[in-house]
Structure formats: C-alpha cells, structure tokens
C-alpha positions in Angstrom: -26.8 228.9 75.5 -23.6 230.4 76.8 -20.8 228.9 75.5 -18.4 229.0 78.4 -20.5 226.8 80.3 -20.9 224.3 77.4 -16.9 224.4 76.7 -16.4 224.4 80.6 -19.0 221.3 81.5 -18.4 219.5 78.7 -22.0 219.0 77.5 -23.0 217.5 74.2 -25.1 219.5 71.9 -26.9 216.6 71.1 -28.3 213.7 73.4 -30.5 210.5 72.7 -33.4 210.5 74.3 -36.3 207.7 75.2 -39.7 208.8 75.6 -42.5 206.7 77.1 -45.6 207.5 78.1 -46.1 206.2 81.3 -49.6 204.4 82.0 -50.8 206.6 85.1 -50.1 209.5 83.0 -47.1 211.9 81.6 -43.8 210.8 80.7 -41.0 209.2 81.5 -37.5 210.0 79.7 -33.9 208.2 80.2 -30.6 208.7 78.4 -28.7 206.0 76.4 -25.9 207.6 76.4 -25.9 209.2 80.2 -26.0 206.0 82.1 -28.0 206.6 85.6 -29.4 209.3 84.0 -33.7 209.7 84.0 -36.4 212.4 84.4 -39.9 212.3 84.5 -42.7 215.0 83.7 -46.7 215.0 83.9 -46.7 217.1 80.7 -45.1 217.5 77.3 -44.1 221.1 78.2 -42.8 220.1 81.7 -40.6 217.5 80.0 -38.4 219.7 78.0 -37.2 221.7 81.4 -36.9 218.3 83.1 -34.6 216.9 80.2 -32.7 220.1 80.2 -32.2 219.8 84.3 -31.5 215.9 84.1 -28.7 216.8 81.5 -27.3 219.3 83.6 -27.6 217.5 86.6 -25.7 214.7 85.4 -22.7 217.2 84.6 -23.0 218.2 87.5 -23.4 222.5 86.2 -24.2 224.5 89.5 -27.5 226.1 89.6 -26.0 230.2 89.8 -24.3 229.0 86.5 -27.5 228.7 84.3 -29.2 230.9 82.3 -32.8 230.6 80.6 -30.8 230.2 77.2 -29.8 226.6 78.2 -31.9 224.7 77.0 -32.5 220.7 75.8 -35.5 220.4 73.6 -36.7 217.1 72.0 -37.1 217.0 68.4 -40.2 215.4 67.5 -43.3 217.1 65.8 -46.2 215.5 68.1 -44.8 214.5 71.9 -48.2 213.5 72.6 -48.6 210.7 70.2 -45.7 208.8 71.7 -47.3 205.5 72.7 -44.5 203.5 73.0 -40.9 203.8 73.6 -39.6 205.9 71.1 -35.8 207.3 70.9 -35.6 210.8 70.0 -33.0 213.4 70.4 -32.6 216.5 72.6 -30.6 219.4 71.2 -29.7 223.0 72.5 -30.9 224.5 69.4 -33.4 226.5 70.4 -34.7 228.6 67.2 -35.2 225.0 65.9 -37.9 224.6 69.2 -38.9 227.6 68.1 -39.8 227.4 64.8 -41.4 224.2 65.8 -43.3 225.3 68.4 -45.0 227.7 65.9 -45.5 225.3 63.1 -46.1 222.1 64.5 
C-alpha cells in the first residue's frame, strides 16, 4: 500500500467489519466505525475488493490515486461459514491475506 496515500487520506490500517450472509445469496458488509458506510458482494472473493472500495470511498481517495497494493482484507479463516452476523476486521496487511489464502 503506498504510504503517501494512507498518511495523505487518513485511512486506518485496521477497520471493524460485520459480515452477514444475506438470504438470497452473498454477503452483505457495514462498518461500525464508518457510519453510512456498507458494501455488498455475491462472493467471498468479490467482498474483499468491495470492502477495500467502500473504505476508500468513504475517504473519499480519487480513483487515479490507487494502486493494486491497496488493499482491505478480512481476517477470518472460512468467510463462507459465516451464518450470522459476525464482526470481523479488515486490515491492509496483505502478506497476512496471503499467507492465508494459501493455508486456510
């Protein structure tokens, strides 16, 4: 992630995030601590680039600023078993997505 646009925007490196599964199918995701702030996704894989573009949205970062190293992944082993609400957290650590992504 580059760091002049974290230091510039202002964005956490952390951020709560609550999961559901919604009943028609995918998921839908809001921020505690963003108020107004919500994404939804059909798939697990789609919600990870829809977190990171809420996120980014909300702090209002211009499009031609953003690389493909900005990313906000949710930390939990197994996205698909989420049944209910569950609050997770999204970070911008991405050898930790990656490392999961392998062993998970």
């Amino acid at each position: 992630m580059s760091k002049n646009i974290v230091e510039k925007y202002k964005l956490p490196k952390r951020v709560l995030v609550k999961i559901q599964r919604v009943p028609e199918g995918g998921f839908y995701a809001t921020f505690p601590e963003l108020p107004g702030c919500h994404t939804q996704a059909a798939s697990v894989v789609q919600l990870a680039d829809n977190i990171t573009d809420a996120i980014l949205t909300y702090f209002d970062v211009p499009r031609k600023e953003i690389d493909e190293t900005l990313l906000y992944i949710p930390e939990a082993r197994k996205l698909e078993s989420i049944e209910a609400a569950k609050v997770l957290s999204a970070t911008t650590n991405v050898e930790a997505y990656r490392r999961c992504a392998v062993t998970c």
